[in-house]
C-alpha positions as CSV (number, residue, x, y, z in Angstrom):
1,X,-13.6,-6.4,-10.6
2,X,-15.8,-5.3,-8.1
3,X,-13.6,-7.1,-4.9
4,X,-10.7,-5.1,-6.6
5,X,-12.5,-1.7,-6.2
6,X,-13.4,-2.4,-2.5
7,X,-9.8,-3.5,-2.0
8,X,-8.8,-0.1,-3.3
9,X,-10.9,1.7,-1.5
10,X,-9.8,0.0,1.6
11,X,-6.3,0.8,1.0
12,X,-7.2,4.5,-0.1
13,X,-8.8,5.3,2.5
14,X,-6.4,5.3,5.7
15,X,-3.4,6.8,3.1
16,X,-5.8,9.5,2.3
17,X,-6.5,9.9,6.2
18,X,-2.6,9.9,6.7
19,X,-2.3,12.8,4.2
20,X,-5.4,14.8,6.0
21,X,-3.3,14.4,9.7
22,X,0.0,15.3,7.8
23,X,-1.8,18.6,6.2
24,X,-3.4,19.4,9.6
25,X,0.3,19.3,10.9
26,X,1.1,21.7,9.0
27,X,-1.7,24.1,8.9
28,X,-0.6,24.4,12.8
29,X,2.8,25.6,12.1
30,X,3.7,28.3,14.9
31,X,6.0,30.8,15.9
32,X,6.5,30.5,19.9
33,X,8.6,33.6,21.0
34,X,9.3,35.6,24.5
35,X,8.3,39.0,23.9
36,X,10.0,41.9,25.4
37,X,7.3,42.0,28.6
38,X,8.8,38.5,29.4
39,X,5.4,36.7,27.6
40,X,5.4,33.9,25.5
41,X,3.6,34.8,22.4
42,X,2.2,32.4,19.7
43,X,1.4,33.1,16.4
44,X,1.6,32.0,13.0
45,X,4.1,34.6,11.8
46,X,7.8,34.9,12.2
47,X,8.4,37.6,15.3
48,X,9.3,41.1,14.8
49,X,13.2,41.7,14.0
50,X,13.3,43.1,17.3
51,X,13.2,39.7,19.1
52,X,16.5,38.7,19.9
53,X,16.8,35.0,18.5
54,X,17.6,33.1,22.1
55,X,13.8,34.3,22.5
56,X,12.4,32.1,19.8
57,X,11.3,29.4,21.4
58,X,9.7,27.2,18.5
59,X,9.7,27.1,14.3
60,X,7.1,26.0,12.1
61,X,8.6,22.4,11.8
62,X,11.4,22.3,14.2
63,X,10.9,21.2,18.0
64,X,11.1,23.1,20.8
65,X,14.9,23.6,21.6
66,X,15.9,21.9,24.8
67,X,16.7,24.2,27.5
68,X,20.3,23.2,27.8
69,X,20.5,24.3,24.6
70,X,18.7,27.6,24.7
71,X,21.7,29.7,25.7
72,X,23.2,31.4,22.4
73,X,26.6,32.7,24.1
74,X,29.6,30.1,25.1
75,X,31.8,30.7,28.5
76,X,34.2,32.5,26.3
77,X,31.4,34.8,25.4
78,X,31.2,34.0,21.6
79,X,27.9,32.6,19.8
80,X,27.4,28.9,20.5
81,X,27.0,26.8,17.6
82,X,23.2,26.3,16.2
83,X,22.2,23.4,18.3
84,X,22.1,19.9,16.0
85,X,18.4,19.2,14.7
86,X,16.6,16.8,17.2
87,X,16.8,13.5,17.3
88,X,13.4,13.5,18.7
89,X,12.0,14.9,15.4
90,X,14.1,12.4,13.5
91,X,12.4,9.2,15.5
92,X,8.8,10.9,14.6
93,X,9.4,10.9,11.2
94,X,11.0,7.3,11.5
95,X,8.0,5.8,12.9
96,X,5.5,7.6,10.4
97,X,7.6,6.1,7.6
98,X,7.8,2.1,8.8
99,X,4.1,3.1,9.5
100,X,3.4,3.7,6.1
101,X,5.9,1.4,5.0
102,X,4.0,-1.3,7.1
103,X,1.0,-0.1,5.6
104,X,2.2,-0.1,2.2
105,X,3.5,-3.9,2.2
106,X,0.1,-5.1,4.4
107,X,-1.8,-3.9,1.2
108,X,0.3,-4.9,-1.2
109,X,-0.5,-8.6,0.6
110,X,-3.6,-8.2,0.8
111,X,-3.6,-7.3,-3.0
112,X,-2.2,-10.4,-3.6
113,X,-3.9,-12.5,-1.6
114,X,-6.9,-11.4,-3.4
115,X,-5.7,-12.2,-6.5
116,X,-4.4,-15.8,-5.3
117,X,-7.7,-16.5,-4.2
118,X,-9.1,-15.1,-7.5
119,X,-6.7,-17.6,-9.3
120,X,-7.7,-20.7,-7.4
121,X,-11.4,-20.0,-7.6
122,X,-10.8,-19.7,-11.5
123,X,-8.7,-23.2,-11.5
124,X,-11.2,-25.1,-9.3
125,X,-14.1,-23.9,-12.0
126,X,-11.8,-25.0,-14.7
127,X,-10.8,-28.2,-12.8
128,X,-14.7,-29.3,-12.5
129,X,-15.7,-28.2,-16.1
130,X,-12.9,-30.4,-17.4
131,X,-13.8,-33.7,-15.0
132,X,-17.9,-33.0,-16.6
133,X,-16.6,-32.5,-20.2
134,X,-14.2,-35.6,-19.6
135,X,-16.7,-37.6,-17.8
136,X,-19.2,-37.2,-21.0
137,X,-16.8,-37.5,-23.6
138,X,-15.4,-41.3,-22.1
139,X,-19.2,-42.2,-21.6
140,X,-19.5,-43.0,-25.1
141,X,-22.3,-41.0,-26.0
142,X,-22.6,-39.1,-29.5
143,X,-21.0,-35.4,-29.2
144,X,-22.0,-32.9,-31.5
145,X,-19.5,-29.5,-32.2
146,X,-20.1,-26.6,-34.2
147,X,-17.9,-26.0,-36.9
148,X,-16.5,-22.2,-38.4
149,X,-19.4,-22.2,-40.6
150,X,-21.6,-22.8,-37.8
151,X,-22.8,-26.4,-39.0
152,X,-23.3,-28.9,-36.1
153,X,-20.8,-31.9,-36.4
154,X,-21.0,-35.2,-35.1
155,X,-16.8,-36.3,-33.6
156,X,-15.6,-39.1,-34.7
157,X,-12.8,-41.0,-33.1
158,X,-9.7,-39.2,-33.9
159,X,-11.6,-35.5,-33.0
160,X,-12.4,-38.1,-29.8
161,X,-9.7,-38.4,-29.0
162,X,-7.9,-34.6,-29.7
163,X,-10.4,-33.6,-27.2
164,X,-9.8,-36.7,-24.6
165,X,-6.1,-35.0,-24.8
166,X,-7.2,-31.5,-24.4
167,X,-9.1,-32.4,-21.2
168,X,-6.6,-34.1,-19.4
169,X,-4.0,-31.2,-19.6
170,X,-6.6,-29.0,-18.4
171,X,-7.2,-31.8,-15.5
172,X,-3.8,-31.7,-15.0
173,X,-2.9,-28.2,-15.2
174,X,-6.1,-27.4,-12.8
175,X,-7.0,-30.1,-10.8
176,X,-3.5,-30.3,-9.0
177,X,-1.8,-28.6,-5.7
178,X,-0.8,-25.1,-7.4
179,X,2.7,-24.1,-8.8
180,X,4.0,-21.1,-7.6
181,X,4.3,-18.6,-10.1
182,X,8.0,-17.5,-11.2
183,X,9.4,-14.6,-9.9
């Protein structure tokens, strides 16, 4: 239980940095304009209506345009199409995903790794009570049980033997190379 809460807080912790970077990201959204002095001004405001729009440089959440694409007018002197969305920005947000998609699948192996190992610790344990339990009951020696009533019992042959049974499935469920599990 307690290897599953430090797993958890291994994994929480770099998603929950990944969430700080992305809200710092956006807390430094800016406005990048030219103002009418020729200036570039930065702020986190929208400029005043009175900014023709070939003078915005940047958007909260958009890139820079490129200056090939800055111009707003074609040769024929009508407006030029908005300029496609970046590829650039595109890539970024690419990478940040298989990033966290890579994260993602590293802990989900890591989760089951964990409980893989948990598993085989539990079936060696089992393996070795069995071989003890099945060592003493073929050594011939009295065995005593408990029945519902809680009245000691001495076995006799045929409860013997049940249990001889019972002992070497668990052997043999245990004790061998494990089966993967169905999926």
């Amino acid at each position: 239980m307690q290897a599953a809460h430090v797993l958890l807080s291994r994994v929480r912790a770099p998603l929950l940095a990944a969430a700080m970077v992305m809200a710092a990201g956006a807390a430094s959204a800016q406005w990048q304009w030219i103002n009418a002095e020729g200036r570039k001004v930065f702020s986190d405001t929208p400029p005043p209506a009175s900014v023709p729009e070939k003078n915005v440089l940047k958007r909260p959440g958009a890139r820079a345009a490129p200056p090939a694409a800055e111009a707003t007018e074609s040769a024929d002197g009508q407006p030029a199409a908005a300029p496609a969305a970046a590829p650039a920005s595109d890539a970024g947000k690419d990478k940040e995903l298989q990033a966290k998609m890579k994260q993602a699948e590293e802990a989900e192996a890591a989760k089951r790794k964990a409980e893989l190992e948990r598993v085989a610790k539990a079936r060696a344990e089992n393996c070795e009570r069995a071989k003890r339990a099945k060592a003493t009951l073929d050594s011939g020696v009295r065995i005593a049980t408990t029945n519902a009533k809680g009245e000691r019992e001495i076995m006799d042959d045929n409860a013997r033997a049940a249990e001889g049974r019972r002992l070497d499935g668990i052997i043999a469920a245990d004790c061998g190379p494990m089966t993967p599990a169905p999926q």
